[in-house]
N, C-alpha and C positions, 0 to 999 in steps of 0.2 A: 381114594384115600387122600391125594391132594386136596380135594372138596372139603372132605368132613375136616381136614387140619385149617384151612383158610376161614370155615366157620368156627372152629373152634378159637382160632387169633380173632375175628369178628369179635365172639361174645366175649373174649376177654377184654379185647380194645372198649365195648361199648359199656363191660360193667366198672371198667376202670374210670370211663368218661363220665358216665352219670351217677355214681357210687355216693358222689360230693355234692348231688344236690337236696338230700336230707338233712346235710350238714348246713345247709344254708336257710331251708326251712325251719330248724333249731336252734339256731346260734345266739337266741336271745337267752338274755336271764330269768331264770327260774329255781324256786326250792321246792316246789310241792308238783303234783300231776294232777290231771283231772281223767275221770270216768263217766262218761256220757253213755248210760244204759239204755237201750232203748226205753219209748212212754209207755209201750203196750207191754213191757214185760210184768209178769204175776212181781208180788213184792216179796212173798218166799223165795222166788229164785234170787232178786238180790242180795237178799239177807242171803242164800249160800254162799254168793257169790263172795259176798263179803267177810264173809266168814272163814272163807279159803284163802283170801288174801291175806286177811289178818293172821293167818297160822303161817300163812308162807313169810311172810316179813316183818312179822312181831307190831303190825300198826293197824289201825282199822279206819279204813277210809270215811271219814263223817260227812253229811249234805253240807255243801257249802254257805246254805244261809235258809232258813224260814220258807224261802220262797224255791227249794230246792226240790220238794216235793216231786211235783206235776215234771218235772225235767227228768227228774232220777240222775239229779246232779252230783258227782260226789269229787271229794278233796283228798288226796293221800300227800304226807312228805314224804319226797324222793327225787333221786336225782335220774340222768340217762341211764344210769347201768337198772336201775328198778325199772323204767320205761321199756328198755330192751323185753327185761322180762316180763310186764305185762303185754306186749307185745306179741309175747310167743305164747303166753297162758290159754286155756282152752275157750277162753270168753268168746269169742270170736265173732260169728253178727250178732250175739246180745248187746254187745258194745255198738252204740252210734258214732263212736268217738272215744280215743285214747292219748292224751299228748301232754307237753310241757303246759303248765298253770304260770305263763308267761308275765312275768312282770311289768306295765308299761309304765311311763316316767311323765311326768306334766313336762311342755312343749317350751314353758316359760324362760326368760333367761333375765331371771329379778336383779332391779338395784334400785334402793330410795329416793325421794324426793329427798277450772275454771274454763266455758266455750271455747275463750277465744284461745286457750293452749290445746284443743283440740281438733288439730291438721288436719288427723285422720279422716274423721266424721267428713270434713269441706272436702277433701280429695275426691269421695266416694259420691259428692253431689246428696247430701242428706239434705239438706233446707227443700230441696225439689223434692224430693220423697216425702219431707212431712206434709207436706201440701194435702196430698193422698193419703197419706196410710200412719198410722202410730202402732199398730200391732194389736189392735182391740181382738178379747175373744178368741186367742191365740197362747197356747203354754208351750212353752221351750223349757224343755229338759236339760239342766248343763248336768253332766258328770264326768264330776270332776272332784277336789277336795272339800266340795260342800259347801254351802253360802252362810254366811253369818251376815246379818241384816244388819247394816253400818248405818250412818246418819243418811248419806244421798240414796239409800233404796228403803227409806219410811215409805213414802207413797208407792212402792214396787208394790205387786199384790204376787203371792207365794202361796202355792198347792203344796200339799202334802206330798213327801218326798221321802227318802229311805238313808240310812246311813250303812251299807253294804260290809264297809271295815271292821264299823264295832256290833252291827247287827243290832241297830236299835233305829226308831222313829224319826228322831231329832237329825239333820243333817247338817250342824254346824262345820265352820269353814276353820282348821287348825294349823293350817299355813297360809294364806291372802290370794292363793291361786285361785283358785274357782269364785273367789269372790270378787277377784278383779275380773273376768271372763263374763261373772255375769251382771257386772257392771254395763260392762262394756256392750252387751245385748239390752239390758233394759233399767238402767239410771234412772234412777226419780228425776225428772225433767218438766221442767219449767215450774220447778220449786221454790225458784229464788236461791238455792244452797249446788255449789258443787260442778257439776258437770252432764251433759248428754250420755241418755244409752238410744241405741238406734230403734229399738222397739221398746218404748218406755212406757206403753199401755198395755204388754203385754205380760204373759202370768213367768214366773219362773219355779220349775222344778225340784228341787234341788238333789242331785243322787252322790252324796259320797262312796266316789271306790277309791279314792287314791288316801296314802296318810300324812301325816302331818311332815314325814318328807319328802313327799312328795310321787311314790311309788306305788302299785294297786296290782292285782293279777287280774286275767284275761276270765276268771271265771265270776268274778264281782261286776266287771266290766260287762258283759255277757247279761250276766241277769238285770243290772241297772236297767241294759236296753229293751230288756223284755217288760221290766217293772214300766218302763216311762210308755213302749207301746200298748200297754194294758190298762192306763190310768190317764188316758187322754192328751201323752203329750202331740205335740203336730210336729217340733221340731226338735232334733235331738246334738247339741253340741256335744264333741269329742275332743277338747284340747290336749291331745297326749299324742304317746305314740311308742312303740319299739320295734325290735325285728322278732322274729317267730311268727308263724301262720297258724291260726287254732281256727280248726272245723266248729268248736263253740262256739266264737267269737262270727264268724259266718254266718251260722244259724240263726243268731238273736240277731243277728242286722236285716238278713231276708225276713226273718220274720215280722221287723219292724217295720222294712219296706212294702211288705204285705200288705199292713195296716194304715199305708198311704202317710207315713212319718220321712221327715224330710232329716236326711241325717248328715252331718257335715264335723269334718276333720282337720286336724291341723297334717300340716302335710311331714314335719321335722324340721329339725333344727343341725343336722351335722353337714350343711352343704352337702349335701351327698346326689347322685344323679337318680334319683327314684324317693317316689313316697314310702314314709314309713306305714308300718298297721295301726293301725284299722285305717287309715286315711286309702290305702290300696285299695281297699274291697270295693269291688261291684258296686254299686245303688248308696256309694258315699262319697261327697263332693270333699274332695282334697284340696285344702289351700296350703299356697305358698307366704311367703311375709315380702311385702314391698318396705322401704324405708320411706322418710318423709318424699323425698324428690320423685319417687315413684319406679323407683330400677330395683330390683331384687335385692333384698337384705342380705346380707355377707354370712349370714349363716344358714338361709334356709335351704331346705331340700328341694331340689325342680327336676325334669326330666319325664321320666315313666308314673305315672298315676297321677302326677296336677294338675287340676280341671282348672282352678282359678289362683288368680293374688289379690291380696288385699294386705291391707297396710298392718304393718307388723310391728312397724321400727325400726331403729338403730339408734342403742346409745351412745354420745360420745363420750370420753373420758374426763371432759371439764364441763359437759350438760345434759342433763335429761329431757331436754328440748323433746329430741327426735325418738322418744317412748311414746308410749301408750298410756294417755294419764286415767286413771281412776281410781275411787275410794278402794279402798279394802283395806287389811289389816297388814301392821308391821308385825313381822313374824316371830320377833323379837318379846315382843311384851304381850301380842295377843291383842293390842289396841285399836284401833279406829284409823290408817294412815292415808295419806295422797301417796300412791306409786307411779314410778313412769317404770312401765317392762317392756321386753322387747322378747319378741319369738313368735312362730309362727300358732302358738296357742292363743297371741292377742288376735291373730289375723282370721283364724275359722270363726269368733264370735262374729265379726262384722257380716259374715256370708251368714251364720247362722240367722241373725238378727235383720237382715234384709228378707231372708227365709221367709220370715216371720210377716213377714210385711203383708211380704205376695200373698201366703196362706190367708191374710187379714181381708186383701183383696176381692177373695173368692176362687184362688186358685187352689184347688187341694190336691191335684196328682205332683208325686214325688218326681215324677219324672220329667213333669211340663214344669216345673219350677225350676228344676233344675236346667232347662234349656233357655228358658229366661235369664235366670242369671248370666249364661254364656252367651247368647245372644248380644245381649244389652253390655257385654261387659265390652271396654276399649281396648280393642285390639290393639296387639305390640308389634310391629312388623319387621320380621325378620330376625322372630325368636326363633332360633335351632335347635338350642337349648331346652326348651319349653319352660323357660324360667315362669311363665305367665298363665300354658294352661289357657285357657280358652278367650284372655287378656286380663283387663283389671278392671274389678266390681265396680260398679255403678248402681247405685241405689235409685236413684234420681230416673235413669233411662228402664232401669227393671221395673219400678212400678209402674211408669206410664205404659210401657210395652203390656206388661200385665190387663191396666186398664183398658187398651184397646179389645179384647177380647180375643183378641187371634194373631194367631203369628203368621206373617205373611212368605209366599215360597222364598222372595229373596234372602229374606231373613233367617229365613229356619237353616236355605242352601248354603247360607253366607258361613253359619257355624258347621254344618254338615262338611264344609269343607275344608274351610280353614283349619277347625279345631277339634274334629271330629271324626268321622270314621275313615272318609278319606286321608287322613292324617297315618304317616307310617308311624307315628307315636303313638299309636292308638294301640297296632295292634302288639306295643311291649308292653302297654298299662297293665296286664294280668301280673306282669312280672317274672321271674326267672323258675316260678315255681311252677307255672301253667304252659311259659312258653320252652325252656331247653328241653322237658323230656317228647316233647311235639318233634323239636329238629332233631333227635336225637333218632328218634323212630322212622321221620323220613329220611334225615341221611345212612342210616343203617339199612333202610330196604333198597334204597339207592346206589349202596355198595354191596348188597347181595347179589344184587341184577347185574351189576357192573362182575363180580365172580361168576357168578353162569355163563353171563357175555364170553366170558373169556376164554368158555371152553367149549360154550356152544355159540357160535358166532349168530347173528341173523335177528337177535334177540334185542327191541325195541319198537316202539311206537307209542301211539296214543292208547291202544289196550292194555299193554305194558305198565305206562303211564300211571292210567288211571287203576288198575288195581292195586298197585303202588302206594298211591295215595288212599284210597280208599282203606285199604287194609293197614296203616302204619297210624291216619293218624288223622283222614279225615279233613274239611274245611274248617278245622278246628277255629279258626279267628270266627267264624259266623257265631259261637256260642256267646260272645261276649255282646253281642249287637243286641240293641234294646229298642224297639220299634212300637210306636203309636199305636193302643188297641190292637195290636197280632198277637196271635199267641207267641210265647215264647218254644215252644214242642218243635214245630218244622226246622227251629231254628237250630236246636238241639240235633235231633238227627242229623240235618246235613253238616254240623259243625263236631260228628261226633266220627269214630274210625268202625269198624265193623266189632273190632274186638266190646265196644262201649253201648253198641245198639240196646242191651237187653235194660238198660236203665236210661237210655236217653229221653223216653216219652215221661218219663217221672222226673230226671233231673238228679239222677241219683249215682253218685259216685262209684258203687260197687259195682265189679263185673261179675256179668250174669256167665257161669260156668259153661252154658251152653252156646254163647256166642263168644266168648274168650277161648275158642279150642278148637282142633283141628278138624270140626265138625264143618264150618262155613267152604274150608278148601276141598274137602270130600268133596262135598255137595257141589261145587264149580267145578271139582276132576271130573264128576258123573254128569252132569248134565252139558258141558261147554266144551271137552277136550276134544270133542269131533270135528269141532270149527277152528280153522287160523287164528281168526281173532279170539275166538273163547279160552284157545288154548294160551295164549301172551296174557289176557283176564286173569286166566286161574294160575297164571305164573308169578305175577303181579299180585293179586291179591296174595296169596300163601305167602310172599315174601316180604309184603306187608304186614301180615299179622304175625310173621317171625320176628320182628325189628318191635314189634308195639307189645309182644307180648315177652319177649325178653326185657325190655324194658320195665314193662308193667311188675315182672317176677324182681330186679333190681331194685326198685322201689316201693316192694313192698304193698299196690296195689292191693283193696282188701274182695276177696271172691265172694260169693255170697255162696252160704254156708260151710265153706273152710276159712274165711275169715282173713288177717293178713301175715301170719306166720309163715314158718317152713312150709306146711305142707299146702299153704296156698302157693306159696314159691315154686316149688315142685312142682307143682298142676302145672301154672303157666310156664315154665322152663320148659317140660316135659313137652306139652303143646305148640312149644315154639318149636324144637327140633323136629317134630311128626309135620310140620306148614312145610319148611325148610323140606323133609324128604318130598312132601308135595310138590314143589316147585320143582326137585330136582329130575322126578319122574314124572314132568309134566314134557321140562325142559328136553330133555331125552326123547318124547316121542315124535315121532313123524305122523302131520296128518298135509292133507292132500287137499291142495284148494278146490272146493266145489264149483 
């Protein structure tokens, strides 16, 4: 009786502990949700689907744009309490995806106004880089609030692009941000007019999601990147940013990553100690903003998810010396202006646009560009902070690096270690949504075992241990690791906990009912409890998949084929207590050393 009370304080301490961390995956702005159907679904079931929505809440979820088709993408307004309830509705794995239509913000931080006022460019070693490279044969996708073709980007050459806001062809810029960004990536240069873009031979995209003030949701955003990896962009600039995590927003980045598209973010703008979204994700290089001198900008965001800095700015209060100069428009009258900005949305163009270079070079894997820039970039010594992220862009050393054709051991080791996965800031970059319910599951198995202990003394070791971890949560940091030509699969497994195996060779977030249940502890009571050590395994184990699978039930985990309602909560609650009496009558039995 003592036991079952001590589990029962357990599961209430750990639903109290982790209850807050969907509040932190939400906490952005939003007014409408989105509905991610599965692709293979018949299109009469959506149309039910939809049809039961629209009688349950008087609204009928429409496709979010032309290009919404092939996704079975759709938009409803509503706030968290309508989320709640589509949550619990019977949709359950028809849904690939159910969540806030997340508002994000341009990165900028505008105020008004020729080479040689151009620092920035000289910081990052550009004159070396043109030597080599101008971006021939290369399209950068900015999306952002859309370009409008000023006097210095006459000679820019410009691909067909989308306007995602108003759902039409034309992608004009109706605030000056996205047209200073793509300035800033490819200025008509060596015009005789204006000023440098760092890849000024190359093509530019233009994808409006954001509006004329400045704001866009996560599912315009989302398809932009599906539009630019489907229409041959190579590199894809992100100058925005907010908080909320969208499984859409995910999707169209892997999928861009897929298609060997180099994608690069700004990292924020509210000094804050982690990158904002989308600059977080996986297979997206997050910049910070440097000021002219070269020390971190006084607003930008550094810490968890900053791969690099580059020059951002700072304005001061009697000059706009220390901006980011280029043409684009005064937002005022819609005209032709010179601006100097400052934010770390000026600073992901310069990465995106050296991007651009390497691609021009001959390098096309996302991932080997990506260790270029970090490589070549000028390390900061004795950043703790990680104000800097892998140090600061060098244009100049990336392309010649590039040019040599190989990256040599010391080279690759030098980032490998400094700024890489040896790096204990590496393994917070997933951030607080990948990494607290991980510790939350091993210190929960870890204070089970510690309650057994207590009443069955003798209880510890490396069997212990290890089923411990196995069962709670896994080498989980191995998932994020991104290694040369391996597959990603082996890596998955061992980075995944027992409850997560039945989708780890796919990479697929849902737990498979059959390995999330008190099916795996059976199976180790019957085959292992005759042995010493088997029997501390199957103690270990069970009391690992009680901690991950109460958790899993907390958070709402989605099962496959009950979906991530109550009665998926149930299953994994239910399963966790049946591991739990596994352990406990494991814990209990006497076996006899052979």
């Amino acid at each position: 009786m003592k036991r079952l009370l001590l589990l029962g304080l357990f599961l209430g301490g750990l639903i109290w502990a982790v209850a807050t961390a969907p509040q932190l995956m939400n906490r952005g702005d939003y007014t409408s949700l989105l509905l991610d159907f599965r692709d293979d679904l018949p299109a009469e079931t959506v149309t039910q689907y939809l049809e039961a929505i629209a009688q349950e809440t008087g609204q009928t979820p429409i496709l979010n744009s032309s290009f919404s088709n092939e996704q079975q993408l759709y938009v409803i307004e509503g706030d968290r309490s309508l989320l709640r309830s589509l949550k619990r509705s019977p949709l359950g794995s028809d849904l690939e995806s159910v969540g806030p239509n997340f508002l994000y913000s341009i990165q900028a931080i505008p105020n008004d106004p020729d080479y040689s006022k151009q620092w920035n460019l000289r910081s990052i070693n550009m004159e070396r880089a043109w030597d080599d490279a101008q971006g021939e044969g290369i399209t950068v996708a900015v999306i952002d609030t859309g370009i409008t073709p000023v006097p210095d980007l006459k000679d820019t050459t410009f691909v067909a692009g989308y306007d995602f806001v108003n759902n039409q062809v034309e992608a004009l810029d109706d605030n000056g941000h996205g047209t200073h960004v793509a300035g800033t990536i490819a200025q008509s240069t060596n015009n005789g007019y204006g000023v440098a873009g760092i890849a000024y031979k190359a093509k530019l995209m233009p994808l409006k999601v954001l509006s004329a003030e400045g704001s866009g949701t996560v599912s315009d955003i989302a398809e932009a990147i599906r539009f630019a990896a489907d229409h041959g962009a190579d590199v894809i600039n992100m100058s925005m940013g907010g908080f909320g995590d969208s499984q859409v927003l995910q999707d169209a980045i892997a999928y861009a990553h897929q298609r060997k598209v180099v994608i690069v973010a700004a990292a924020g703008n509210a000094n804050a100690n982690a990158a904002a979204f989308p600059a977080r994700y996986a297979n997206v290089i997050a910049v910070s903003a440097l000021d002219a001198t070269g020390v971190k900008a006084p607003y930008s965001n550094f810490g968890a998810g900053v791969d690099l800095a580059a020059p951002g700015g700072s304005l001061g209060q009697e000059s706009d010396a220390g901006g980011i100069l280029q043409e684009t428009l005064d937002p005022a009258t819609g005209n032709p202006a010179w601006r100097s900005l400052q934010g770390t949305s000026m600073a992901a163009p310069h990465v995106a646009g050296v991007a651009a270079l390497l691609k021009s070079v001959g390098i096309d894997d996302p991932e080997e560009i990506a260790t270029l820039l970090k490589t070549s970039a000028r390390t900061v010594e004795n950043d703790t902070l990680n104000h800097y992220g892998a140090g600061q862009l060098d244009a100049g050393a990336a392309v010649t690096l590039a040019l040599q054709g190989q990256l040599n051991l010391r080279d690759f080791f030098r980032w490998f270690k400094n700024q890489g996965y040896l790096n204990l800031r590496f393994w917070f970059d997933g951030g607080i949504i990948a990494f607290w319910p991980k510790v939350a599951m091993v210190l929960g198995s870890y204070l089970l075992a510690w309650v057994l202990r207590n009443y069955l003394p003798g209880l510890g070791g490396w069997a212990l241990s290890s089923g411990l971890i196995a069962g709670s949560s896994g080498l989980f940091f191995l998932r994020g690791l991104y290694i040369y030509d391996l597959p990603q699969w082996p890596l998955r497994v061992m980075g995944s906990s027992l409850t997560e195996l039945g989708g780890a060779i796919q990479g697929s977030a849902v737990l498979n009912p059959l390995f999330a249940s008190v099916l795996i502890p059976l199976g180790c009571l019957a085959v292992l409890l005759g042995h010493p050590g088997g029997r501390l395994l199957t103690i270990g184990t069970s009391l690992g998949m009680t901690a991950a699978l109460t958790v899993s039930a907390v958070l709402s985990y989605p099962v496959l084929g009950l979906g991530s309602g109550a009665i998926a909560q149930g299953f994994l609650l239910v399963n966790a207590l049946l591991c739990f009496a596994i352990a406990n009558l494991a814990a209990k039995t006497e076996v006899s050393p052979r």
